[in-house]
N, C-alpha and C positions, 0 to 999 in steps of 0.2 A: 770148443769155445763155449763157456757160460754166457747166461744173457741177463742184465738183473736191471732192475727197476729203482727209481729214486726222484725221491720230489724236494724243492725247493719251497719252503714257506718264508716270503719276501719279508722284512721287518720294515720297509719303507716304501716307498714311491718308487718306479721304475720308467725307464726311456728306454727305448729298444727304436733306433732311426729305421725310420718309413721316408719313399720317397714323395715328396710335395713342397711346400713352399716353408722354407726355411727350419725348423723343428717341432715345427706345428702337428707334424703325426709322429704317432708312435703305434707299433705293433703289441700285439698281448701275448706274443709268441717271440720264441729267439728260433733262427736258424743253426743248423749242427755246423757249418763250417765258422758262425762266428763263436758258437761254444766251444767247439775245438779251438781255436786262437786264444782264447780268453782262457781257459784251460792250462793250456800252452805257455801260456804269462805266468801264470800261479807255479805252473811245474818249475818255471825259471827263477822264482823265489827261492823255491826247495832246491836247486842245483840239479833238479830232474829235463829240462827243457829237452838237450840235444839229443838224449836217451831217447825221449818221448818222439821227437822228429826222426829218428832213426826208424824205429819201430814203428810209426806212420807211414814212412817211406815202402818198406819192404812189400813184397810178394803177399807175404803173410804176415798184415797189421796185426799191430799187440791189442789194437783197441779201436774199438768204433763206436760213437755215442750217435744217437739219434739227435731228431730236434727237440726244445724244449715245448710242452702242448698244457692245456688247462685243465688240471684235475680239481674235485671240489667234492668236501665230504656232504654226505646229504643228511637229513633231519636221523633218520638210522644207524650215522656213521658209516655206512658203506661208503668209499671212496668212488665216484665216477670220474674216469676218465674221457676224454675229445680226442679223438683221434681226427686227422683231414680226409677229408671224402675223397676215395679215389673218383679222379678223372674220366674213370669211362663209367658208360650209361650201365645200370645193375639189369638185369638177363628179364625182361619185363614182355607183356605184348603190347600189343597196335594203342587198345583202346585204354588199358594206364596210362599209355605213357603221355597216349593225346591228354586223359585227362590229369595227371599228375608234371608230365613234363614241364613247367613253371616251378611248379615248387621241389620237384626233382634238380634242377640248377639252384635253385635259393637254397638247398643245404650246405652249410662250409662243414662242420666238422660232426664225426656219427662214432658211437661204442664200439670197440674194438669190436664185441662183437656181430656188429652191424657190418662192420666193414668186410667182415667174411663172408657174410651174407652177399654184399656188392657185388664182390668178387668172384662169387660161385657161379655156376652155372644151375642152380636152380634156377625155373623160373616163379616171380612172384608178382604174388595178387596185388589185387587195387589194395585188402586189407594188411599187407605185407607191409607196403609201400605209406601206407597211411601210420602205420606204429611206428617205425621208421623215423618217419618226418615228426612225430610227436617227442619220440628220444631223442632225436637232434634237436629240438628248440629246447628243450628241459635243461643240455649241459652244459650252457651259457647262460642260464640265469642266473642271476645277480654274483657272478663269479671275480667281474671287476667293475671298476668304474673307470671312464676316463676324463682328464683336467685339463684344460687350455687355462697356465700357470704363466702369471705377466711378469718379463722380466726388463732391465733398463737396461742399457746399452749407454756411457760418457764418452764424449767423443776426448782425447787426452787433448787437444792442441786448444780448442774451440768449449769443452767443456757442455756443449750440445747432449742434450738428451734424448736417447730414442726408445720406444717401448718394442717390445717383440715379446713370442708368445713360444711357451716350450710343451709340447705334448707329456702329457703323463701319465701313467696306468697305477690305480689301485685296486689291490689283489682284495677282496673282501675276506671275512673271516671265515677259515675251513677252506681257503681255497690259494691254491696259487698254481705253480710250475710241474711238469714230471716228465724225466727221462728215462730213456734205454738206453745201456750199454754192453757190446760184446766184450768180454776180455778175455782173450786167448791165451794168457798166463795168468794164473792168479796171483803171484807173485805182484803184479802191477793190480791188485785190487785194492791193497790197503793205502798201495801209491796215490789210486785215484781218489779215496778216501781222503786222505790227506790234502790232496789237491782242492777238492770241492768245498774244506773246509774254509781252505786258503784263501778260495775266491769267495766263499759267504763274504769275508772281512773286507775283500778290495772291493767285491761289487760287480754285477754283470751290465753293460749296456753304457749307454751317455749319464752323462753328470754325474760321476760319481764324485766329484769335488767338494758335489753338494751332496752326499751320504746319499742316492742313488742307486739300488739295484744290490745292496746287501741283504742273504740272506741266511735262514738254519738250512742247513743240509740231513735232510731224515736220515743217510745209511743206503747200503744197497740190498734188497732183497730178491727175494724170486717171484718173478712178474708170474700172473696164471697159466696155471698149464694150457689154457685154449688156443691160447694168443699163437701160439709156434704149432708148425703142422710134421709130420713124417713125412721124410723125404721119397717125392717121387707123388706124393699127392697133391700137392700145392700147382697151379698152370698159371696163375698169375699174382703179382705180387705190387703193392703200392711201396713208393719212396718216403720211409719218414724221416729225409734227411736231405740235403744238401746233395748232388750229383754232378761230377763230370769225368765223363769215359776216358777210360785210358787206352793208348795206341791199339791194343787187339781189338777193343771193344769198339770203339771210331766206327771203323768199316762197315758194322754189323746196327747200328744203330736203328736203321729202318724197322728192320727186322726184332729188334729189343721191344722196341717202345709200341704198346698197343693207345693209349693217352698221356702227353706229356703237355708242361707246360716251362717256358722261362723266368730267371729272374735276374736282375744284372747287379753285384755286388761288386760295391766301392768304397772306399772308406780310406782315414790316417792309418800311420802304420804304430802301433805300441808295441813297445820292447820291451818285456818284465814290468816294472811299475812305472816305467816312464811311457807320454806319450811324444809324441814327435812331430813334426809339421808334414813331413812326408808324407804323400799321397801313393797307394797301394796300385798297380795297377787293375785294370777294370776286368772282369771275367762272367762270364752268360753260364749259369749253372742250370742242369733240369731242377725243379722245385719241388718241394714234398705234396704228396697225392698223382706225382705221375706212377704209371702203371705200366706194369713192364712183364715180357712172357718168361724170360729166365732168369736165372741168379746172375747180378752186375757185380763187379768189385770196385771200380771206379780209382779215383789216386788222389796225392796229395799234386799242388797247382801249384808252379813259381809265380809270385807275384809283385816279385823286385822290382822296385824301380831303374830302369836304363842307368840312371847315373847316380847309385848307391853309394856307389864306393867315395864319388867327388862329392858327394853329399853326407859322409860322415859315416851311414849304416854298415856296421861291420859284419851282418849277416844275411843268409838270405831268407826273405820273407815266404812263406805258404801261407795256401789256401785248402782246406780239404773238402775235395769235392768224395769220400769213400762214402758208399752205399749203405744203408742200413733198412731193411726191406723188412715189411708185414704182410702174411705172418712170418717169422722165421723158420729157419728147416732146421732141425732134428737131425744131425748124423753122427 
């Protein structure tokens, strides 16, 4: 299985729904099981969809994408990447952690390779932990902006007006999206190519009515060698994707997960370029930055509505909760 790297440079405004009081938030990040759907739409442009869910489905997926995270070229050109902090506390003593333990929680996201740092079993100094937390506030600067964007509401009968407010993220210059993806036939890499281009044009996220979430698609390359480990070296590993266990794994969950956390994903249901009034049903996934002691595989998730079929949808709806773990193994 190849593993390759790719960014999206956004040409407009984006909405990505957070949960709060009406559309008032928005994320600066996408989740992999909603990029996989959205995906999934664009392959159903190209006549690729059922294919695409076939090979979703199986033992041995064709494809698995991570989530999308904030990359931003720096004054050098060197590109940095945000990766999510894992979950569990990085291998420290008593009197760091007393005095670092606050700003140890206040970091969200750290350089890839920071994150292996987290993850190791070294343990580290106060000066460790203090460079650390200075790379993690650098790879948020000024990477976006966000806008509470007024919009009006006519009432049709009464002709009433209401104001309401829609969150918005702007990707600044040098900066926007970047993914991972495994593909296990290369044959389905130009497909994905294709795909990604597909969805620059329709747009990722809410509103795209109003041009919303289009964006260029760089290409797929070869992420650094550092980032993936030799297998048999690696004892723990963070989630950079969307998760939920499948029947073997169930059982064993205690025992998987060293720090996890949830997140509850709901939403309409879109079918290729239409969307539909239909409500998806609800599903509690582990989140990206949980951290886990072995290799997960995870599965694709029915998330039909009960009364589909009386309701017109001719197919059935996923969810993909498949794993896609840092760093990756090597076999």
């Amino acid at each position: 299985m190849n593993t390759y790297l790719y960014r999206l440079t956004f040409t407009g405004p984006v909405h990505f729904g957070a949960t709060g009081i009406g559309m008032e938030n928005s994320h600066f990040t996408l989740t992999s099981d909603a990029l996989t759907s959205a995906l999934v739409n664009a392959l159903c442009v190209l006549g690729k969809a059922d294919e695409a869910v076939e090979i979703l489905r199986s033992d041995t997926p064709g494809f698995i994408l991570s989530s999308l995270f904030l990359y931003q070229r720096s004054g050098d050109e060197a590109v940095r990447y945000a990766l999510p902090k894992p979950l569990c506390r990085p291998s420290v003593d008593n009197e760091t952690l007393r005095s670092f333990g606050k700003e140890i929680k206040k970091i969200q996201y750290l350089c890839p390779e920071d994150v292996q740092t987290w993850l190791g079993d070294t343990r580290l100094s106060f000066d460790d932990i203090e460079r650390i937390k200075v790379r993690s506030e650098s790879l948020l600067k000024r990477a976006y902006e966000e806008e509470l964007r007024p919009r009006v509401a006519l009432d049709r009968q009464s002709e009433n007006s209401s104001i309401w407010r829609c969150g918005v993220i702007h990707f600044k210059k040098d900066a926007g999206l970047f993914g991972l993806v495994h593909v296990r036939d290369d044959a389905w890499k130009s497909i994905l190519e294709s795909a990604f281009i597909m969805l620059g044009d329709l747009g990722l996220g809410g509103e795209r009515t109003y041009g919303f979430g289009t964006f260029e698609f760089s290409g797929f390359e070869t992420p650094p060698a550092s980032w993936c480990k030799e297998e048999g070296t690696q004892k723990r590993y963070v989630l950079l994707s969307s998760y939920y266990p499948n029947s073997k794994e169930k059982p064993q969950i205690k025992d998987i997960f060293a720090a996890w956390n949830f997140f509850e994903t709901r939403g309409y249901i879109v079918s290729g370029r239409n969307t539909t009034t239909l409500k998806r049903k609800r599903l509690r996934m582990f989140s990206e930055g949980s951290v886990v002691n072995q290799l997960v595989r995870g599965m694709l998730v029915d998330v039909t509505p009960d009364d589909a079929q009386a309701l017109g949808l001719s197919h059935i709806v996923y969810r993909s909760g498949l794993s896609f773990l840092f760093p990756w193994v090597v076999v």
